[in-house]
C-alpha positions as CSV (number, residue, x, y, z in Angstrom):
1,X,0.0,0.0,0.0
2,X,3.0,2.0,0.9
3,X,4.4,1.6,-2.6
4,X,1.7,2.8,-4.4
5,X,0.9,5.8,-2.4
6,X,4.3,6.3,-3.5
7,X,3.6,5.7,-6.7
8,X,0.7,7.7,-6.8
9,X,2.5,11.1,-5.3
10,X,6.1,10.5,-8.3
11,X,3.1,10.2,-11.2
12,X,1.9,13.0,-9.9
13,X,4.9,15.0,-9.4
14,X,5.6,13.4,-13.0
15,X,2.7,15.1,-14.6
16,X,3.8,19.0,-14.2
17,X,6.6,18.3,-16.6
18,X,6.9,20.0,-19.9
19,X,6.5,17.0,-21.8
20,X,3.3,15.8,-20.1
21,X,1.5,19.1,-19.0
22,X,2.8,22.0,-20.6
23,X,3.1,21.5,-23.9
24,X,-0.5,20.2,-24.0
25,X,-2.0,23.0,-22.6
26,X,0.6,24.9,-25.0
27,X,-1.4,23.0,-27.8
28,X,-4.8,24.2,-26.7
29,X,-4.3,28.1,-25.7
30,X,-2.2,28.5,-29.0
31,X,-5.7,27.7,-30.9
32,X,-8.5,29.0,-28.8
33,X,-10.2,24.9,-29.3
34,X,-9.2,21.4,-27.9
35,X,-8.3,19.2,-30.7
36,X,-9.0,16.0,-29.8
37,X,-7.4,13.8,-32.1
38,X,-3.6,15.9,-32.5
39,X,-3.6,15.4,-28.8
40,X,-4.4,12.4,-28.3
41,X,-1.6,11.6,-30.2
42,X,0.6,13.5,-29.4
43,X,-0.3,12.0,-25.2
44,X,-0.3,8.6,-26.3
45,X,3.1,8.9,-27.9
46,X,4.2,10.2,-24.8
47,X,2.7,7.8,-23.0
48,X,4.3,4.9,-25.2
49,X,7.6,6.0,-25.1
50,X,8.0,6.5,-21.0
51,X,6.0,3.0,-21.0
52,X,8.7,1.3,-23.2
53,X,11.5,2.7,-21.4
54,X,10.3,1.7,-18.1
55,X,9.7,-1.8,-19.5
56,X,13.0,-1.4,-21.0
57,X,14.7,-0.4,-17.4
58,X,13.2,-2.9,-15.2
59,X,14.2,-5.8,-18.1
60,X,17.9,-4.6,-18.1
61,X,17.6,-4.3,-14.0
62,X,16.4,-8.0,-14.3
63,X,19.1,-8.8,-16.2
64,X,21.9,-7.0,-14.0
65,X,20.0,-7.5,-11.1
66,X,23.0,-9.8,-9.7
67,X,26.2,-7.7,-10.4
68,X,24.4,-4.4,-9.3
69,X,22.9,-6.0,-6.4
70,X,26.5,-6.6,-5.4
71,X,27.9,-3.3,-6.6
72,X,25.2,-1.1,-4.5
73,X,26.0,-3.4,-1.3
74,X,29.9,-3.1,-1.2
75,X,31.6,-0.6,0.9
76,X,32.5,1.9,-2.0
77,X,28.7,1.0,-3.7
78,X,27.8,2.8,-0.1
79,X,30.3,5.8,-0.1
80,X,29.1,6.3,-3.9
81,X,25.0,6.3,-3.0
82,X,26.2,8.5,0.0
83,X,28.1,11.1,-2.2
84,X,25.4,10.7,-5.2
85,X,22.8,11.5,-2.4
86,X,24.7,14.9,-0.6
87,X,25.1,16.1,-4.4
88,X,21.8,16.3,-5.5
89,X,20.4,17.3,-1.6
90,X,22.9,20.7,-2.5
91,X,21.2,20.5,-6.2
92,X,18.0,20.5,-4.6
93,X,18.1,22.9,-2.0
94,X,20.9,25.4,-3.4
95,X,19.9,25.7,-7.4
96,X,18.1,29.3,-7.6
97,X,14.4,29.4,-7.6
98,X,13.2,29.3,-11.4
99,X,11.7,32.5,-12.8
100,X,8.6,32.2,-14.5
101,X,8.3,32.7,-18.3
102,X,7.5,36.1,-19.9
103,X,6.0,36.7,-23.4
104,X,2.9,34.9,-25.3
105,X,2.6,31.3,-25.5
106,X,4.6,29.9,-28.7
107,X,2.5,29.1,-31.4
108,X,2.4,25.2,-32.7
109,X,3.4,25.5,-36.5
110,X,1.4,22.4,-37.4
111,X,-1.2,20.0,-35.6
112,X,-1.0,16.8,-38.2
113,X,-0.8,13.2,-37.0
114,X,3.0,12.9,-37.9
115,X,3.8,16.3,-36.5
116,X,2.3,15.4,-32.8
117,X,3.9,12.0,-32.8
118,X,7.3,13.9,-33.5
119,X,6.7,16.5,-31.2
120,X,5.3,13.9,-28.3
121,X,8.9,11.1,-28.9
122,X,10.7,14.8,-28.8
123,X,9.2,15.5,-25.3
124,X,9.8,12.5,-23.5
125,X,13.2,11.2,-25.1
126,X,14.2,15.3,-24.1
127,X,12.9,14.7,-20.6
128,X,14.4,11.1,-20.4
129,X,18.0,12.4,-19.2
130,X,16.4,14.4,-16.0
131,X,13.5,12.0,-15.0
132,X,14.4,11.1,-11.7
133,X,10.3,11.1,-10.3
134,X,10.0,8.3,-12.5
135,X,13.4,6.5,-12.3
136,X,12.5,6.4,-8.9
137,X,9.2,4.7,-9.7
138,X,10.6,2.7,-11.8
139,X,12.5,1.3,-8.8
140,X,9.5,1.0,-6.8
141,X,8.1,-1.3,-9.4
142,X,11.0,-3.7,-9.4
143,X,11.5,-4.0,-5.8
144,X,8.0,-5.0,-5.5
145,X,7.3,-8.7,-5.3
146,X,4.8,-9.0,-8.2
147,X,5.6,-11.2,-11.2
148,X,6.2,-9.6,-14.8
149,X,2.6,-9.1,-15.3
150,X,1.5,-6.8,-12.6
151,X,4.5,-5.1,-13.0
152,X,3.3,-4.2,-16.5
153,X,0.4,-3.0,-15.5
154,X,1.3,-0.9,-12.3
155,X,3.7,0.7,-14.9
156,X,0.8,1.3,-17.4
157,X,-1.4,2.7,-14.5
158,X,1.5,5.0,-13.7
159,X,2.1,6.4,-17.0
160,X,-2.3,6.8,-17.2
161,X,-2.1,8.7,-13.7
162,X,1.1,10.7,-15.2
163,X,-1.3,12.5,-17.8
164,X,-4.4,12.5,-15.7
165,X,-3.5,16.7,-14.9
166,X,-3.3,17.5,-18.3
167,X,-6.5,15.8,-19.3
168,X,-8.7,17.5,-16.6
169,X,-7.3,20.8,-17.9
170,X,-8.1,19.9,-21.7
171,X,-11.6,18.8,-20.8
172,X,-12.5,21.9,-18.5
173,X,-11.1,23.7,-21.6
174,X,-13.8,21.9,-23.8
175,X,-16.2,22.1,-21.6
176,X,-15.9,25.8,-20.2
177,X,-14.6,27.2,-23.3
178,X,-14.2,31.1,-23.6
179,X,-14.6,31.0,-19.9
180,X,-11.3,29.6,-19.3
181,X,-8.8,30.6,-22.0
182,X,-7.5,33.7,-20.3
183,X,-7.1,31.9,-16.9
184,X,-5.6,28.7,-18.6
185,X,-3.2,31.2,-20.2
186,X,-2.2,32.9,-16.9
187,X,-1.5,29.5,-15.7
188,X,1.1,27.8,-18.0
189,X,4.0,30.2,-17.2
190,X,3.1,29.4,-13.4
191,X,2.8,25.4,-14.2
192,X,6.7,26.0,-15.7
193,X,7.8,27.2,-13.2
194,X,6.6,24.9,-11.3
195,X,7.6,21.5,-13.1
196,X,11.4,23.4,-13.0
197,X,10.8,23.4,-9.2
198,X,9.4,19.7,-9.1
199,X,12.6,18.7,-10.4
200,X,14.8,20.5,-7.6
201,X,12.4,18.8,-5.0
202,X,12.7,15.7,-6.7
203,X,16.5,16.1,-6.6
204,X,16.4,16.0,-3.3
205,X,14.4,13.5,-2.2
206,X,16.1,11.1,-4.0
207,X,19.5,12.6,-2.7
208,X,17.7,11.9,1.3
209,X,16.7,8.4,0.5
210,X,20.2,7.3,-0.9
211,X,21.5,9.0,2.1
212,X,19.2,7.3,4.6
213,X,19.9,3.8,2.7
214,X,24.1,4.1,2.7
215,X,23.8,5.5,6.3
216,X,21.7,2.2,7.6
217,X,24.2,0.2,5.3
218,X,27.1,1.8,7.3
219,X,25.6,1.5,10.7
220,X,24.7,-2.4,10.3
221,X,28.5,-3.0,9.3
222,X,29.6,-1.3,12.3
């Protein structure tokens, strides 16, 4: 249960990214109407793509589960998590607070089915090298002791709970209309900004639980 709260709070943290909630919204200011087809492309994509790299990570864990295993436990696999850890604590807590955006929203050149599925792969391969909410997921999902199967689909639930912000938004923009424009439009420089700090937090949580592990690793060899 523990684990999937877990879960539940990283997608979420997952979903204020630039790949899964601002460039979406991006999509649907720009034009003034919610098309529903470029974007569901254009979410599925992303959707596909962090789906098939978590499958691919927790395969190649599998794989390497042995010789990491090992690694991870020695004493320098300690000192490393430990120095890993104080280095993105600092990153998290000592990186300057992000400044929001100024200036209009850009405006998409082209909304075709070829374009979104460019523009979604472009996203989340861009957003692969600094996704550490969902590396850590991805390690939740392994260390859980559910066969292949339900790992799949806890990993497909994640990746449906990642987009589930940007959805809402899209619908209440369908729904609402002229209503919400301006507001929606006041809100994606904020949402930046945000997803920018998301990652600093995220820095550092994962910096105090590879701290907390190497220091219980240290005490019990003492």
């Amino acid at each position: 249960m523990i684990e999937l709260l877990a879960l539940v709070g990283l997608a979420l943290l997952d979903s204020t990214s630039l790949g899964t909630l601002i460039i979406p919204l991006v999509l649907v200011i720009a034009r003034r109407r919610v098309d529903v087809a470029p974007l569901a492309v254009y979410l599925g994509t992303v959707v596909a793509i962090y789906y098939a790299l978590g499958a691919a990570l927790m395969a190649g864990y599998d794989v390497l589960i042995g010789p990491l295993s090992r690694a991870w436990s020695s004493d320098a696999g300690i000192w490393v998590r430990l120095a890993i850890g104080v280095v993105l604590i600092l990153v998290g807590v000592l990186s300057p607070t992000p400044a929001p955006r100024q200036g209009p929203v850009p405006q998409p050149r082209s909304l075709s089915l070829a374009a979104m599925v460019a523009l979604g792969a472009g996203a989340a391969l861009t957003e692969a090298a600094t996704m550490l909410p969902y590396l850590a997921a991805n390690g939740i999902i392994t260390g859980m002791p559910i066969g292949w199967p339900v790992r799949l689909l806890v990993l497909a639930g994640y990746c449906l709970v990642m987009i589930m912000p940007a959805i809402v938004l899209i619908g209440l923009a369908a729904t609402f209309g002229n209503r919400v424009w301006p507001r929606l439009e006041r809100l994606v420089p904020r949402l930046e900004r945000e997803a920018k700090v998301s990652l600093l937090w995220a820095a550092a949580l994962v910096g105090i639980f590879l701290i907390r592990g190497a220091w219980f690793a240290l005490a019990s060899r003492s």
